[in-house]
C-alpha positions in Angstrom: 142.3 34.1 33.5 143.1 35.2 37.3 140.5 36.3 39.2 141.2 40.3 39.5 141.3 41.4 43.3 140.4 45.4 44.3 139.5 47.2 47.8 136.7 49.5 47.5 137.1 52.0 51.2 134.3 53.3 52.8 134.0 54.8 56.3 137.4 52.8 57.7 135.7 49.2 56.1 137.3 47.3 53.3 134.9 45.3 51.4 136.5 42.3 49.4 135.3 40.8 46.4 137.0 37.5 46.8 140.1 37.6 49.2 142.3 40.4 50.8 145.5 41.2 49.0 148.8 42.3 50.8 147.7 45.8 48.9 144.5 46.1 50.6 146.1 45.6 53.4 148.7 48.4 53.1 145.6 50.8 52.3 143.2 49.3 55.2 146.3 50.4 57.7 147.3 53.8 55.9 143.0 55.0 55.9 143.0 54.0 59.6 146.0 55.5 59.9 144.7 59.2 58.4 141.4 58.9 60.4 143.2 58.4 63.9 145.5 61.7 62.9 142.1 63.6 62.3 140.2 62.5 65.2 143.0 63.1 67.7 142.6 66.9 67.3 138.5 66.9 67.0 136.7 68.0 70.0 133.2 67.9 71.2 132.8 70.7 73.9 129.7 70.5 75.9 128.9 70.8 79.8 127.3 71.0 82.6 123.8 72.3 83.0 121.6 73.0 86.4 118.2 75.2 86.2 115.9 76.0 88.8 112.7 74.2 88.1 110.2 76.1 86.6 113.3 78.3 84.8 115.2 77.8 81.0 118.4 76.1 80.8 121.5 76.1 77.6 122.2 72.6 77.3 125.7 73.6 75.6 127.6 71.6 72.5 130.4 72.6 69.9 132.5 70.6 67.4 135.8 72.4 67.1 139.3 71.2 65.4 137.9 69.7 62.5 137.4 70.3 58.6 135.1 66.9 57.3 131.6 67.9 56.8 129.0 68.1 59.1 125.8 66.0 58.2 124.3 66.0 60.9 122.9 66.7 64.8 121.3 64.7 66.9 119.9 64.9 70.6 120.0 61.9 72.5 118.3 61.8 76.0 117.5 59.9 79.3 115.2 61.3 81.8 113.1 60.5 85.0 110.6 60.6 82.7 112.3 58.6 79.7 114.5 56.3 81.7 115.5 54.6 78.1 117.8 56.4 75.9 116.4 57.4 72.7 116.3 59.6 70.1 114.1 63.1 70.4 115.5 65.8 68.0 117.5 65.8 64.7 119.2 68.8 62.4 120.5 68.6 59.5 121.1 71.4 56.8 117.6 71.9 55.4 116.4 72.4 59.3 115.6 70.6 62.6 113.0 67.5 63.1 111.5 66.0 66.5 111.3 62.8 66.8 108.5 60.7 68.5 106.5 64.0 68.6 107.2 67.8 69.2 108.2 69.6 72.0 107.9 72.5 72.2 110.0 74.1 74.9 113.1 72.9 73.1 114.9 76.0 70.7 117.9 75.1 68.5 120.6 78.3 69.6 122.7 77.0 67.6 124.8 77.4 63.9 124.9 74.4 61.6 127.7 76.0 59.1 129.9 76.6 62.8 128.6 72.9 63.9 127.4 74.4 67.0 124.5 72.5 67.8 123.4 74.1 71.4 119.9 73.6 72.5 117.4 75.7 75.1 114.8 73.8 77.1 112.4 76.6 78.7 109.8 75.8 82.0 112.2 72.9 83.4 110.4 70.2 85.0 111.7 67.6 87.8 110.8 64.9 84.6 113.5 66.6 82.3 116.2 66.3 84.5 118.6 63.5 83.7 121.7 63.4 80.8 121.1 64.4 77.4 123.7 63.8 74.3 124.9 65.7 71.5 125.9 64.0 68.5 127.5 65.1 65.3 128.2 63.2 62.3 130.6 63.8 60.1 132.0 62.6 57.0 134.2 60.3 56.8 135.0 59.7 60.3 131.4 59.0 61.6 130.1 60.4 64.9 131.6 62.2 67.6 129.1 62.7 70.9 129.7 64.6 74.3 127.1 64.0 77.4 125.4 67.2 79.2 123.9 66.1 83.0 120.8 68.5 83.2 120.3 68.9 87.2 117.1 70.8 88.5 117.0 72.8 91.8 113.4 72.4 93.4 112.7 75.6 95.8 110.7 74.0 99.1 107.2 74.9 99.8 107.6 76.8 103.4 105.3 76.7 106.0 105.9 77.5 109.8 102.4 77.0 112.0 102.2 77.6 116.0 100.7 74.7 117.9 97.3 75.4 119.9 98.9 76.2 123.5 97.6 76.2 126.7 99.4 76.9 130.5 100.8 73.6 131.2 104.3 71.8 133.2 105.1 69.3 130.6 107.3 69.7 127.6 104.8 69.9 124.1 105.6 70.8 120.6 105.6 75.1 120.0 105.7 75.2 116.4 106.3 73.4 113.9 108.3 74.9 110.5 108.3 72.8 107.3 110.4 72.8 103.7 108.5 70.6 101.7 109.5 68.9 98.3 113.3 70.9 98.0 115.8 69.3 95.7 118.5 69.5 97.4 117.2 68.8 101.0 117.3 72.0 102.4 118.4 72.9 106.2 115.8 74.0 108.6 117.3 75.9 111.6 115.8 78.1 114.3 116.6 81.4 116.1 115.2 81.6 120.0 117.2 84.0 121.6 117.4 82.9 125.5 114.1 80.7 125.4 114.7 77.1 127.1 113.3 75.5 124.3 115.0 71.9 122.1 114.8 71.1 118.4 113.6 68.3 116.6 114.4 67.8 112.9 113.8 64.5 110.5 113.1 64.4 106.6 111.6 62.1 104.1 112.6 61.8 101.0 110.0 61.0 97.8 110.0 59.5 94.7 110.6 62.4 92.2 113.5 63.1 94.1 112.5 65.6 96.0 112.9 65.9 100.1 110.4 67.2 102.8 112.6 68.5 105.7 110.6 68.8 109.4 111.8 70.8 112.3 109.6 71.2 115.6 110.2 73.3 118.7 109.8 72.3 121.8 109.6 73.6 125.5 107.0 74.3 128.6 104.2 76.4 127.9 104.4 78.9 130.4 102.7 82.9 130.8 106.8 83.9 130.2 107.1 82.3 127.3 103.6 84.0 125.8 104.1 86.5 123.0 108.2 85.2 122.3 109.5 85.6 118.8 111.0 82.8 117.5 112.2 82.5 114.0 112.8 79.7 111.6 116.0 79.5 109.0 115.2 77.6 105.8 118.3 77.1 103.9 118.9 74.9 99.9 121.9 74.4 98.3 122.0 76.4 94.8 119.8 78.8 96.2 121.4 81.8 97.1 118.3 83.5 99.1 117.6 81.9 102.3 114.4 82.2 104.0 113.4 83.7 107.5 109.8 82.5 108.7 108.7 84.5 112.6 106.5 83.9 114.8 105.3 85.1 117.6 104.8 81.9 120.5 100.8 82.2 121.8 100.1 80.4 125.1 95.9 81.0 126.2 95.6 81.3 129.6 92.3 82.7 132.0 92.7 86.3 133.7 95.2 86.2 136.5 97.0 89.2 138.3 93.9 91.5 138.5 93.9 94.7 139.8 92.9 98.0 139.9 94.5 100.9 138.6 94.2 104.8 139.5 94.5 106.9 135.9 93.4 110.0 137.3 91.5 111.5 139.9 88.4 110.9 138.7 89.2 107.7 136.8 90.1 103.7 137.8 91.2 100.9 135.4 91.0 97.6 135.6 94.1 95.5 134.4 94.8 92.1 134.1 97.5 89.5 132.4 94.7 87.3 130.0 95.5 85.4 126.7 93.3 86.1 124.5 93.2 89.6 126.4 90.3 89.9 128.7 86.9 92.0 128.3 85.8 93.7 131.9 82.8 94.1 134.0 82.4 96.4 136.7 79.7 96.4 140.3 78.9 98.2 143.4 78.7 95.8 146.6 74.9 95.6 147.2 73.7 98.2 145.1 73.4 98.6 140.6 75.6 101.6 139.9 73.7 104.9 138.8 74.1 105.2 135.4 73.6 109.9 135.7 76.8 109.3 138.0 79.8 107.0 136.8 80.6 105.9 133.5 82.1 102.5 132.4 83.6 102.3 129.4 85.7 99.2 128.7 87.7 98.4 131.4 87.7 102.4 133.1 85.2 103.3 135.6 84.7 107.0 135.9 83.3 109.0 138.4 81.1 112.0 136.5 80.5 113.7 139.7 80.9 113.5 143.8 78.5 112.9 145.8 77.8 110.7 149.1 75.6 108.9 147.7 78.2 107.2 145.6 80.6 106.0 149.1 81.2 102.2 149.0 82.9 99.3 147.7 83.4 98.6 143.9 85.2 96.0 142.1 86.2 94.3 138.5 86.0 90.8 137.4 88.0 90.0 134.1 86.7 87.5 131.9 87.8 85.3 128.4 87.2 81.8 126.7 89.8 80.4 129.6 88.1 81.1 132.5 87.1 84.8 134.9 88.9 86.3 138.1 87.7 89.2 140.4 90.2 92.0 141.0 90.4 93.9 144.6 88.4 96.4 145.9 88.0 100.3 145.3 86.8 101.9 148.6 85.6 105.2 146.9 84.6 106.9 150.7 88.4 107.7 151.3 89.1 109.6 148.2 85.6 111.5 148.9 85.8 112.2 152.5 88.8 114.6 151.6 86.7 117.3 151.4 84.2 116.4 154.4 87.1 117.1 156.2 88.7 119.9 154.5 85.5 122.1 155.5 85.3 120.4 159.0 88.9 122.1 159.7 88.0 125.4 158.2 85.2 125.4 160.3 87.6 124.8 163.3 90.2 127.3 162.8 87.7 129.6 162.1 86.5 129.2 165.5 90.0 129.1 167.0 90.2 132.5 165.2 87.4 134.1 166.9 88.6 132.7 170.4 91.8 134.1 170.0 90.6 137.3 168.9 88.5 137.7 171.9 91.1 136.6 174.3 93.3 139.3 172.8 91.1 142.1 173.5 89.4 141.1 177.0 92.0 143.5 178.8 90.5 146.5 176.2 87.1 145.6 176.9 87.0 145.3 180.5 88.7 148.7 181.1 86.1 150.2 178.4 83.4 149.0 181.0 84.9 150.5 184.1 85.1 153.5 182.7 81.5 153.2 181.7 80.5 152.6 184.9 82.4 155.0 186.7 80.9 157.7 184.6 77.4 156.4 185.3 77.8 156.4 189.2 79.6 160.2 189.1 76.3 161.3 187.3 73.7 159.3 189.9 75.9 161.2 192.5 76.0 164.6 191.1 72.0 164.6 191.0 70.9 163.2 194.4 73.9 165.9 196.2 72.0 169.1 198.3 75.0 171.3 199.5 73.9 172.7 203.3 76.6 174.8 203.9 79.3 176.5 202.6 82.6 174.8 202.0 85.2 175.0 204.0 89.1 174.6 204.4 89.5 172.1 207.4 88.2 169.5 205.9 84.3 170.0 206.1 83.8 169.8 202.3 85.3 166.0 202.6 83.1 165.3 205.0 80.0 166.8 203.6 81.1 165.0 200.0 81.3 161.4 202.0 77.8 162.3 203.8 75.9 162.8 200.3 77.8 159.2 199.1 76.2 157.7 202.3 72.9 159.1 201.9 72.5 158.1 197.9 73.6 154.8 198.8 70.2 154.8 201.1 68.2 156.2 198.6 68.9 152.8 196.2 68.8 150.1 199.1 64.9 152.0 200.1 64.9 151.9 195.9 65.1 148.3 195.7 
């Protein structure tokens, strides 16, 4: 009896009992032939996935163009953490299983019966990024896998600190502005407006993949550029909001440029260019200053009231951590004297007043007193007269009239 010969097919392999027959062969070519027409249409869509850390990313995958039967889903992945690729989660129809422990974070999104098999990872860390695979099986043509790269944006930790400056000529560092551990490297610019200032920038990168970018600005500390806004840029790839960091350049320098100021009439301030600003004192050359008659309050000095007493010399001295500086001197006499010599020239033109006024009537006054004394010497003359004859018209009254004049005139010289 012949030996009998049969094929038995299973997945695309032909087992044979003994020896293949030129049967076998025709059906081993015709079932590899049917399996390539099926597979050419099948289609495993995934993707491309990229989360900021911290966030939840759709790792995405869909078998499409195909009617065999689904028997399963499996995830495949290789990470910073797991560098080796291994299986972590299966689903088939009775539900999903982990594999080498749970995780989690992970969410099957996706429909078995549609043989959609997309996962969500939630709180992304920099040790899930790497490539994960989808894998469906089907029956009879086995599996069919597509690869999703997972990337991971890291935002930098910012920072942007002002150096400890102090009035110098050489060139030091300003400020210093920082994007630490980004992913990508982010771009650290700055903003200075006119200010003669350079830039200085270098990175290091780290093991998790991650990049620490450093920018420092410098220039010649100087009292111009005290108090200058300067402003650093921070820009990462895949992040659309940039960051702005300011600050405000501090030099510390001791009191220079004092001087005194008038604020009113009454009222004097000392001023001075100080970093950190300056706290005043205020004395009177040789002498305290009398509390009942100025006040001092900060850097003003106010005169309550005027008197002479309080004529002299005053002055300011600004002080801080940096060093002290006197300001000029307030001569208070001048603005007092004002009125010394307001009265002084009242007094004067008053005087000039009464002059004039007496020089204006001298002609009134002397006539007043010749007519005062004329009538006194008519009435002397009017008593001492004794008429010894009658009057006359040739000129014997005149006569007799200059007689009595001569005779009273030697009554007074005998008088005296």
């Amino acid at each position: 009896m012949e030996p009998r010969l049969f094929c038995v097919p299973f997945m695309g392999n032909i087992f044979l009992n003994r020896e293949i027959s030129v049967s076998c062969k025709l059906l081993l070519v015709l079932s590899v032939t049917l399996m390539s027409r099926n597979t050419e249409a099948l289609q495993v869509i995934g993707g491309r996935a990229t989360v900021v850390k911290g966030g939840t990313a759709i790792l995405p995958c869909k078998l499409i163009e195909t009617s065999e039967t689904l028997t399963q889903i499996t995830w495949q992945r290789r990470t910073r953490e797991k560098p080796k690729n291994d299986n972590f989660y299966t689903l088939q129809s009775d539900g999903p299983q982990y594999v080498n422990g749970p995780d989690n974070r992970f969410e099957f999104i996706g429909s078995f019966s549609d043989k959609t098999g997309s996962l969500q990872l939630s709180n992304v860390q920099l040790k899930d990024e790497g490539s994960y695979t989808c894998i469906f099986t089907l029956f009879p043509s086995g599996n069919h896998k597509t690869e999703i790269p997972l990337n991971l944006l890291v935002p930098p930790v910012t920072s942007l600190k002002g150096n400890h400056l102090t009035l110098g000529t050489g060139e030091v560092s300003l400020a210093t502005c920082t994007a630490a551990g980004s992913k990508p490297p982010s771009e650290v610019t700055w903003l200075t407006g006119t200010l003669a200032v350079r830039v200085m920038t270098n990175s290091i990168q780290h093991d998790n993949g991650t990049t620490t970018t450093t920018s420092s600005l410098f220039g010649v500390p100087t009292t111009e550029i005290n108090n200058q806004l300067v402003q650093c840029v921070i820009r990462t790839t895949g992040l659309l909001e940039e960051q702005v960091l300011p600050l405000t350049i501090q030099v510390h320098f001791p009191p220079i440029d004092v001087k005194i100021v008038q604020r009113s009439e009454n009222s004097y301030e000392c001023v001075a260019n100080a970093n950190p600003e300056a706290y005043f004192t205020w004395s009177r050359s040789d002498q305290s200053l009398p509390e009942s008659d100025i006040k001092v309050q900060g850097a003003t000095l106010q005169f309550v009231r005027k008197t002479s007493d309080l004529n002299g010399f005053y002055q300011c001295e600004a002080v801080n951590p940096y060093g002290r500086k006197s300001g000029g001197q307030l001569h208070v006499y001048m603005d007092f004297g004002s009125c010394t010599a307001g009265w002084t020239l009242f007094s004067l033109l008053l005087s000039l007043n009464i002059v004039a006024s007496v020089w204006y009537l001298r002609d009134t006054l002397i006539q007043i007193l010749n007519t005062l004394l004329s009538r006194e010497a008519g009435t002397h003359a009017e008593k001492n007269t004794v008429p010894t004859s009658p009057p006359s018209n040739d000129g014997g009254e005149e006569e007799s009239l200059i007689e009595s004049c001569r005779s009273n005139e030697t009554d007074k010289s005998l008088a005296v």
